[in-house]
C-alpha positions in Angstrom: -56.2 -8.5 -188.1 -59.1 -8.4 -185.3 -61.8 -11.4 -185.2 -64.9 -10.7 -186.2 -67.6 -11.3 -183.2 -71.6 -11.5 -184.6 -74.3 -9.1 -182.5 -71.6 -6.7 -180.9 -71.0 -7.2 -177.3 -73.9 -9.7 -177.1 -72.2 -12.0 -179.3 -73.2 -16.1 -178.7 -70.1 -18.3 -178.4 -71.9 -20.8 -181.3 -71.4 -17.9 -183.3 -67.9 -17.1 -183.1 -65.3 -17.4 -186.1 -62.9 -20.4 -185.7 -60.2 -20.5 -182.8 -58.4 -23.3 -184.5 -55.6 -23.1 -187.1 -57.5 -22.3 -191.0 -56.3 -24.8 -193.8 -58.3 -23.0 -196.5 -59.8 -19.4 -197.5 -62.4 -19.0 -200.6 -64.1 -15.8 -201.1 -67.7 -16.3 -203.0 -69.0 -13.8 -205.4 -71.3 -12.1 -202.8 -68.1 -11.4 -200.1 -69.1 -14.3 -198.4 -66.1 -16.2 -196.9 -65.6 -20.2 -196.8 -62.8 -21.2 -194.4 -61.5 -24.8 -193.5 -61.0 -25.3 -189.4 -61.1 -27.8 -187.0 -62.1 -30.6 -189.5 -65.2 -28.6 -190.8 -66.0 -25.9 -193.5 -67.0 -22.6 -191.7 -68.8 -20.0 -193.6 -68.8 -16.1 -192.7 -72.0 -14.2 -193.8 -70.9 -10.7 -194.5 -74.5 -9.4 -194.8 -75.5 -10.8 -191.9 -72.0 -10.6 -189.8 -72.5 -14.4 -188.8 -71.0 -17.7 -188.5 -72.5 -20.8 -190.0 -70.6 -24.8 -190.2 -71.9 -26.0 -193.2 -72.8 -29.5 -193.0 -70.1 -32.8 -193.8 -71.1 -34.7 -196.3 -68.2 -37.6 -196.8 -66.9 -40.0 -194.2 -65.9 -39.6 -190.7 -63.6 -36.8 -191.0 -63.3 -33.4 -193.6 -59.5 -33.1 -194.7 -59.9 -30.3 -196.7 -62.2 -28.5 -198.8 -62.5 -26.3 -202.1 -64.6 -24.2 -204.1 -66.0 -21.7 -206.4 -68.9 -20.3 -208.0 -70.4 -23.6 -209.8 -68.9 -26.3 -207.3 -68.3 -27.0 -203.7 -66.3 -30.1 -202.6 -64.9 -31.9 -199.8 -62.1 -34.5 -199.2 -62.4 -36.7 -196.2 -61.6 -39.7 -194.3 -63.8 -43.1 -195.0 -62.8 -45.6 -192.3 -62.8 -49.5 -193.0 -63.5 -52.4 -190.9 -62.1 -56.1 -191.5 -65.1 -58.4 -191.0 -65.9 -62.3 -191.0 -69.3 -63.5 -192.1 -70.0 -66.8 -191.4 -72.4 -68.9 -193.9 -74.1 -72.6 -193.5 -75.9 -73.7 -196.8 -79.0 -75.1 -194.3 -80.6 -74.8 -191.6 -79.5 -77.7 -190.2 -75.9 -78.0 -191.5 -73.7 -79.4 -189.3 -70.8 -77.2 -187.6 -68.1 -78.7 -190.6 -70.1 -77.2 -193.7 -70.1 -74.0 -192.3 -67.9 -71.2 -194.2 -66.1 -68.2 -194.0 -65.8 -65.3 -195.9 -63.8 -62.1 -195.1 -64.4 -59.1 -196.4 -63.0 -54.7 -196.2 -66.1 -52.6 -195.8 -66.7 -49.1 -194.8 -69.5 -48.0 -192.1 -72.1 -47.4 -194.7 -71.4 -50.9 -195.9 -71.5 -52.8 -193.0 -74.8 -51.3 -191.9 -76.4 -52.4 -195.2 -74.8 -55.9 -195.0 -75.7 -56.1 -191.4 -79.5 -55.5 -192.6 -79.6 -58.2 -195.3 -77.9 -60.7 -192.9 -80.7 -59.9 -190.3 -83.2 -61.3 -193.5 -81.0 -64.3 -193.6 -82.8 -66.5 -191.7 -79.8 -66.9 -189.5 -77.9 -68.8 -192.2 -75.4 -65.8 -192.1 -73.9 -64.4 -189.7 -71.6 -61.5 -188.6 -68.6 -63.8 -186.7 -65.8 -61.5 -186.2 -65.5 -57.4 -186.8 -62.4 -55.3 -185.9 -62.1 -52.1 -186.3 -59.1 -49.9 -186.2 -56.4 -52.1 -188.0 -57.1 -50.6 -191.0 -55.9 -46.9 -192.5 -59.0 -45.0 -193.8 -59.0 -44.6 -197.6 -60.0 -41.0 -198.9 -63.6 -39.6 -200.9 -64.7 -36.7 -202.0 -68.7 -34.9 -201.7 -68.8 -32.9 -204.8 -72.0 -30.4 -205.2 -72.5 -28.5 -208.6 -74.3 -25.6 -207.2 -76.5 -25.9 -210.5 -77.7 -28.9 -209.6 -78.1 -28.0 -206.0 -77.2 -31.6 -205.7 -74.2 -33.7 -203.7 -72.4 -36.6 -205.3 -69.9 -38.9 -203.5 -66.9 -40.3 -204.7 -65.2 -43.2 -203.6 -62.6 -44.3 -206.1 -60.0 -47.3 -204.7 -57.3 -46.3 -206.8 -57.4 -42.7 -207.7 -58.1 -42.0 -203.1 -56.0 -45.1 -201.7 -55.7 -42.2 -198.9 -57.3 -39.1 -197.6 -56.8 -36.2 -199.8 -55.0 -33.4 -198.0 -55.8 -30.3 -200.8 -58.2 -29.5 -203.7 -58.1 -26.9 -206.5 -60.8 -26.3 -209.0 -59.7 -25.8 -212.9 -62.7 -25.4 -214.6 -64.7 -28.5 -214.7 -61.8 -30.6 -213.8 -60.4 -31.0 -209.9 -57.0 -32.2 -209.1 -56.5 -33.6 -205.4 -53.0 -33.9 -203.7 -52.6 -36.7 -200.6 -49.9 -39.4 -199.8 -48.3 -41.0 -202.8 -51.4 -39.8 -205.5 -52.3 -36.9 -206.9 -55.3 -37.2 -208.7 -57.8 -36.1 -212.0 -61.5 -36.0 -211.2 -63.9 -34.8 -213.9 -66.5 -32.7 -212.1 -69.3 -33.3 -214.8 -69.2 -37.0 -214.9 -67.9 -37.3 -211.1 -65.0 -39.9 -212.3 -61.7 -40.1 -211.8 -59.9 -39.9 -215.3 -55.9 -40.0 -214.6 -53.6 -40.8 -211.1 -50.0 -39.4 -210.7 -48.2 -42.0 -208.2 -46.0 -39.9 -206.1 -43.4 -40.4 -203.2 -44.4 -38.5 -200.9 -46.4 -38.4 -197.5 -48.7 -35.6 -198.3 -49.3 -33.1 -200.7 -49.2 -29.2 -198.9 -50.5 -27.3 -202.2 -51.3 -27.7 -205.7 -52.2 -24.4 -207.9 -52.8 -24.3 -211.9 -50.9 -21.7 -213.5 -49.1 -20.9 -216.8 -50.2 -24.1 -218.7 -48.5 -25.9 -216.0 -49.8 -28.1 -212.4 -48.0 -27.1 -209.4 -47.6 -29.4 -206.6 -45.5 -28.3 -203.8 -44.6 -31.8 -201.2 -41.6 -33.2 -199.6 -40.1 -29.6 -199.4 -39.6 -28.9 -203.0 -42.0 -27.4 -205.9 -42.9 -29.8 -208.9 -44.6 -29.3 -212.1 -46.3 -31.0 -214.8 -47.1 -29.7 -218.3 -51.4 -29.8 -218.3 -50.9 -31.1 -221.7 -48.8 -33.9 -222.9 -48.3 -34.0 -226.5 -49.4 -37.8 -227.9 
């Protein structure tokens, strides 16, 4: 297959498709074409024979991405820092009263909590902050193209790690990474069941014949969609 190239011969090197390796392909209603490379979601315009990168909306890093005609979502990386505030109960404490508290935050966190210690008075204080030790957890942006709206997702348990795929059944979204695959109901945005797996990533899932499909670890696995109580 050629690559598509905007404009002809006067094509602008912004514009041109990806020249990285393509995780994901989803087709829209219209013929457009939504493509995961290079860590971002690339869109082709049909009508107007362009490129656009569509704007990341969860942590640091897009993993993967999926979507369809009511929702659009994104798995990515949310880093976490190990920090040490310092407290004193007065102003003029002496140095043994002082305490410590340690705390895992993300970015987003540590600027807010960096603001409300700057309205401390000085009686807290940001003592100690390293980044880097720590493996990033996972999160999702989910819009509902109704809506026109993006929610975040940030669930401990069900994203210990960064999801590596996404597929859309119906209103529900199932998300593969290392050791989880997870439920997420798209109309309430919550996580609603985890399946703990041994393995370092997920490479697919696909919903077919009653069944979930997970392919990891070299081997294909499936799950009935309904358990009987």
């Amino acid at each position: 297959m050629g690559r598509i190239y905007p404009h002809g011969r006067h094509r602008r090197r912004r514009n041109l498709g990806p020249r990285s390796a393509v995780g994901n392909i989803v087709a829209s209603a219209d013929g457009d074409l939504k493509l995961f490379a290079a860590r971002a979601v690339r869109q082709f315009h049909v009508g107007q024979n362009g490129w656009e990168t569509l704007p990341k909306h969860v942590g640091e890093w897009l993993t993967c991405f999926t979507a369809n005609e009511n929702y659009l979502v994104e798995g990515g990386t949310i880093n976490l820092e190990e920090i040490t505030i310092s407290s004193k109960p007065a102003r003029n404490s002496p140095p043994s009263e002082v305490t410590t508290t340690n705390l895992v935050v993300t970015h987003e966190e540590l600027a807010r909590l960096q603001t409300d210690l700057e309205k401390s008075g000085g009686r807290q204080w940001l003592s100690r902050s390293a980044s880097g030790r720590l493996p990033p957890k996972g999160g999702l942006a989910i819009l509902n193209s109704r809506e026109q709206r993006w929610h975040n997702l940030e669930d401990a348990d069900g994203f210990p790690n960064p999801p590596d795929t996404l597929v859309i059944d119906g209103d529900k979204l199932w998300a593969g990474g290392e050791a989880t695959i997870t439920l997420v109901d798209l109309k309430s945005f919550k996580v609603v069941k985890i399946c703990h797996i041994k393995a370092a990533n997920v490479n697919r899932i696909e919903i077919a014949g009653g069944f979930i499909w997970a392919q990891f670890d070299g081997h294909l696995h499936r799950a009935p969609l309904s358990v009987p109580q």
